[in-house]
C-alpha positions in Angstrom: 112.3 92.6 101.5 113.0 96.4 101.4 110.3 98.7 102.8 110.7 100.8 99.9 109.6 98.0 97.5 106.8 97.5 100.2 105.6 100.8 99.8 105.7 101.0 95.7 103.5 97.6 96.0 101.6 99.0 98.2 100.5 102.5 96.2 100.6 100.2 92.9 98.0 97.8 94.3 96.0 100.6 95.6 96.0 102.3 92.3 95.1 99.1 90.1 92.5 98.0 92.8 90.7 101.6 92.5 90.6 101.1 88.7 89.4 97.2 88.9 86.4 98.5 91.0 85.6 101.2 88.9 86.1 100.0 85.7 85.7 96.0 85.9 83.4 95.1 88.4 79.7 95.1 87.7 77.9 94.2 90.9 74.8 96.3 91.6 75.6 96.4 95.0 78.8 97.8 94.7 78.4 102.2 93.6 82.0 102.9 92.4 81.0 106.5 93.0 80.6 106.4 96.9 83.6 104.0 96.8 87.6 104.5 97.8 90.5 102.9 98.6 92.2 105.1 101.2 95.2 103.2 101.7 96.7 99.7 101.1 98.9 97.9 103.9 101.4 95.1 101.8 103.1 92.7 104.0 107.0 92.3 104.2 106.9 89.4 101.9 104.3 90.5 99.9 102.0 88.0 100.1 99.3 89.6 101.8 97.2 93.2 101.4 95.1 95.0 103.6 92.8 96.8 101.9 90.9 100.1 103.9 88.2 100.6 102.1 86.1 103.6 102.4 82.0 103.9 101.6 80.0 106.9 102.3 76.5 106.1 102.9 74.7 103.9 105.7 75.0 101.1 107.3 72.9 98.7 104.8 74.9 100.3 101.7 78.6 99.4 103.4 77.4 96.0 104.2 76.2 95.3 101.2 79.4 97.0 99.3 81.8 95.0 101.6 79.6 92.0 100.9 80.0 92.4 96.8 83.7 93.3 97.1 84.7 89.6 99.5 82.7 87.5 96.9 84.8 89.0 94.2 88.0 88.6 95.8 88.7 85.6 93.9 88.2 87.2 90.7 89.6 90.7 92.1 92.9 89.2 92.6 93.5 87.5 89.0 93.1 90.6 87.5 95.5 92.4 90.2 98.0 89.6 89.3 97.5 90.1 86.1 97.6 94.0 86.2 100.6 93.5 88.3 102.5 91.3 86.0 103.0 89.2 89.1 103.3 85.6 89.7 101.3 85.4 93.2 99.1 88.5 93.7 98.6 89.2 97.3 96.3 87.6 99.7 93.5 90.3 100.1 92.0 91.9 103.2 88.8 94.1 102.5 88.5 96.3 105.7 85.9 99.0 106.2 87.4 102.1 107.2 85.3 105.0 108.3 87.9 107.9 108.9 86.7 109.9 105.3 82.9 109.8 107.1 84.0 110.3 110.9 86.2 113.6 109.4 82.6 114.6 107.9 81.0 114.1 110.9 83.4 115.8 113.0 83.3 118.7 110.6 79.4 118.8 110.7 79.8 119.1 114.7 82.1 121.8 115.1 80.3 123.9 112.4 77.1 123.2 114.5 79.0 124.9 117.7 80.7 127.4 115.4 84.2 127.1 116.2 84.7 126.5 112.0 82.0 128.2 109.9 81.0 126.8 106.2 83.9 127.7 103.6 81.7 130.8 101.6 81.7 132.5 105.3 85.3 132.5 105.8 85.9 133.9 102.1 82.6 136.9 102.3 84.6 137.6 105.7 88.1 137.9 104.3 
């Protein structure tokens, strides 16, 4: 398979994924607005995704998020298939990924020692 096919399955799958958990899914434990799909690993053959999935807030809202999103994998993968125009959809792989909220937190620590100051300092300053 060629990597650049990979790749354009890859970015499609991320893109219909984002809008099936925006738009289709209706579990309460899943908020679609602290919810994102940083990036989308597709095997050679296609048959299987890894899916990084990114949710700001704590502990008891990520589990429960990732909870809600593996019981509707089933039902998240028909309508990727479908979306797709595919025969077999890729296996998926839900994965928490906590770079977006370890970049926050890194930011929150080196404003706190002032090596980078809030962005309306560095603009009164320029």
């Amino acid at each position: 398979m060629s990597k650049r096919r990979q790749e354009r399955m890859s970015v499609e799958v991320q893109r219909v994924l984002s809008r099936i958990i925006r738009e289709d899914i209706k579990d309460p434990r899943i908020d679609i607005n602290t919810v994102s799909i940083p990036r989308v690993d597709v095997s050679g053959d296609l048959s299987h995704a890894r899916v990084n999935i990114s949710v700001l807030g704590d502990e008891v809202k990520q589990a429960a998020t990732m909870k809600g999103l593996q019981q509707a994998r089933g039902y998240i993968r028909t309508e990727l298939a479908r979306a797709l125009q595919v025969k077999h959809a890729p296996e998926l792989e839900f994965r928490l990924d906590m770079s977006i909220e370890h970049g926050i937190r890194m930011s929150g620590i080196l404003e706190d020692i002032g090596v980078v100051g809030p962005e309306e300092d560095k603009t009164e300053k320029e």
